[in-house]
N, C-alpha and C positions, 0 to 999 in steps of 0.2 A: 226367131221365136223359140221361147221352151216350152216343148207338149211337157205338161206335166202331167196331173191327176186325167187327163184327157186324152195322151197318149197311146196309153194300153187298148184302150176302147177304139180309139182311130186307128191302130193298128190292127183289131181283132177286127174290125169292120170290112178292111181292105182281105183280110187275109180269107176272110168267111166268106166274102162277094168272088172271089178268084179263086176257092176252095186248095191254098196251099198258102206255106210260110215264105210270101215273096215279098215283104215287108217287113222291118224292126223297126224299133222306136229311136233307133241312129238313123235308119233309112228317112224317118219324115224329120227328124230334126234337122237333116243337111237339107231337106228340100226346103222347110220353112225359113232354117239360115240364108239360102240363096234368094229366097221370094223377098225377105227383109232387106239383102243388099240391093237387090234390084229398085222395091220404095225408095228404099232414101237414098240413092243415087238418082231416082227421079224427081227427090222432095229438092237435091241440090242441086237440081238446072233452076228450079224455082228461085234460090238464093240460097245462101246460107244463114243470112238473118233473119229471115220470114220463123215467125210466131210458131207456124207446123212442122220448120224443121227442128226449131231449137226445143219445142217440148217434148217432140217424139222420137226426134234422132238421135238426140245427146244424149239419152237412156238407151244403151242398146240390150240393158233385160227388159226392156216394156214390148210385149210382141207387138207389133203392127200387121201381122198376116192373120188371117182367121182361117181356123182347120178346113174350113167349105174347098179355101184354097190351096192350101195343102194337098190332100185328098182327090183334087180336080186337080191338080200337078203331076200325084202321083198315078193315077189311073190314064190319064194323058200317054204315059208311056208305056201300058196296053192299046192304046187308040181307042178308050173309051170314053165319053163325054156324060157330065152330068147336068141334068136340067132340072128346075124347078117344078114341081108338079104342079102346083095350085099359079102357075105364073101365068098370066093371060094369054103369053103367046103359044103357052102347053096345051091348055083350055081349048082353045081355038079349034085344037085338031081335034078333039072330040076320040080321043084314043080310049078303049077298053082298058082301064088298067091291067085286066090277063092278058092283055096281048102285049105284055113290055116285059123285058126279061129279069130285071131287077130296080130293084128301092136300096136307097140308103138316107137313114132318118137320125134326125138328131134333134136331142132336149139337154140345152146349157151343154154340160162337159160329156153327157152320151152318144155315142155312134154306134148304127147296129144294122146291117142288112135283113131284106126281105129278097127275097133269089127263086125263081121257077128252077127247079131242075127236074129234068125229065117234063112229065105235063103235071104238076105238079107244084105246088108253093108253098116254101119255107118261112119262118122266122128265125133268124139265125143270128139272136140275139146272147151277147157272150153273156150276161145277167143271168140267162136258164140253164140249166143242167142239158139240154139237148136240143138239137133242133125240134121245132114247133109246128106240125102239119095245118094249113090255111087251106080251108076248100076257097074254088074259085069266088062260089058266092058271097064268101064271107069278105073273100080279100077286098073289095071295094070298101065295107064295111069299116074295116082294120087299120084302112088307112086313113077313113073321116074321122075315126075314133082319135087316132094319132094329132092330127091334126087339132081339132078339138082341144087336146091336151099341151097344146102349146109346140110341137114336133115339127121341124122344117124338112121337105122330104125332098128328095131328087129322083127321078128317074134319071136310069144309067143306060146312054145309048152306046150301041157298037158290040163288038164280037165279043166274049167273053172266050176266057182262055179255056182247053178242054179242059174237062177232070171224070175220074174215074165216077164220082157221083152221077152225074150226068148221063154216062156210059149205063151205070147201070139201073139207074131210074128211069130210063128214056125204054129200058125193057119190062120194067116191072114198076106197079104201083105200091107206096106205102100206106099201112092203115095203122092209125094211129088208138090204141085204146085210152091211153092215159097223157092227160098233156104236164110237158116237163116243166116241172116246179121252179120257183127264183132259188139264187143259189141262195143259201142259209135259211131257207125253209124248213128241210130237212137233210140234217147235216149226214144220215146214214145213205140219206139215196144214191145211188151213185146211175150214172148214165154210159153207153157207150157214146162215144160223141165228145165227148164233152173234157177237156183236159187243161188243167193251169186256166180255165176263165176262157175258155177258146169254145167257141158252139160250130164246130166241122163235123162233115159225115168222114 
């Protein structure tokens, strides 16, 4: 598969949710290349002249991996797992969304984390000039909205790696006076946080 225009964003997603640069857009393109070998080494136990493998495998720039997979490959080797929020068997448990430690959402070629750190909830969306303070109450809010708007969401189970954010949010709270603008809103703002389209503390 080639991440293209979608790439940058699926790597600023991973990088934002793990609060460091542990991910490059070489890093998912071998993972997505491996996920595609593995298809159509499965499409060819099928046959090699069945109708699925000759339109989709004999193209090998047509991706057949979709980044959900990708992305759930590469969080895999943190030992983290992602689940559908809105999926019946998520439902079921009747979870507080504040009581999950992170979101990752995406519309068409967008990926963008939503992350507690400390007690506390981010949007940490590489589109704004900074990260985005969510009070608890609103968070439930933020993610129907999402939703609504066409946005498939996962919750992300399992340990998340430390980071110094964490460290110092889990002692101190932020308060947010002014919420950070999309980029090219206003092109003089500038943000701490905020570098080459990357939204980290």
């Amino acid at each position: 598969m080639k991440l293209q225009e979608g790439s940058l964003c699926a790597q600023h997603c991973l990088n934002n949710l793990l609060q460091g640069e542990y991910f490059t857009p070489v890093d998912l393109s071998s993972i997505a290349h491996q996920l595609d070998e593995e298809e159509r080494m499965r499409m060819a136990e099928g046959g090699m002249a069945s109708e699925e493998y000759r339109t989709t495998c004999v193209h090998p720039s047509l991706p057949m991996t979709n980044k959900s997979k990708v992305i759930s490959n590469a969080l895999r080797v943190w030992g983290l797992e992602l689940i559908l929020f809105n999926s019946p068997e998520y439902r079921r448990l009747m979870i507080n969304p504040i009581n999950e430690k992170a979101f990752i959402c995406n519309y068409k070629e967008h990926w963008f984390t939503i992350r507690k750190l400390g007690q506390q909830w981010f949007n940490l969306n590489s589109l704004l000039t900074g990260p985005e303070l969510i009070s608890d109450t609103y968070l439930a809010l933020f993610l129907a909205q999402l939703q609504q708007e066409g946005y498939s969401i996962f919750v992300i189970r399992g340990n998340l790696p430390e980071c110094e954010a964490e460290q110092i949010l889990g002692i101190m709270r932020v308060h947010q006076h002014q919420r950070p603008r999309l980029i090219g809103e206003d092109e003089a703002q500038t943000s701490v946080g905020y570098v080459c389209g990357k939204t980290m503390f």
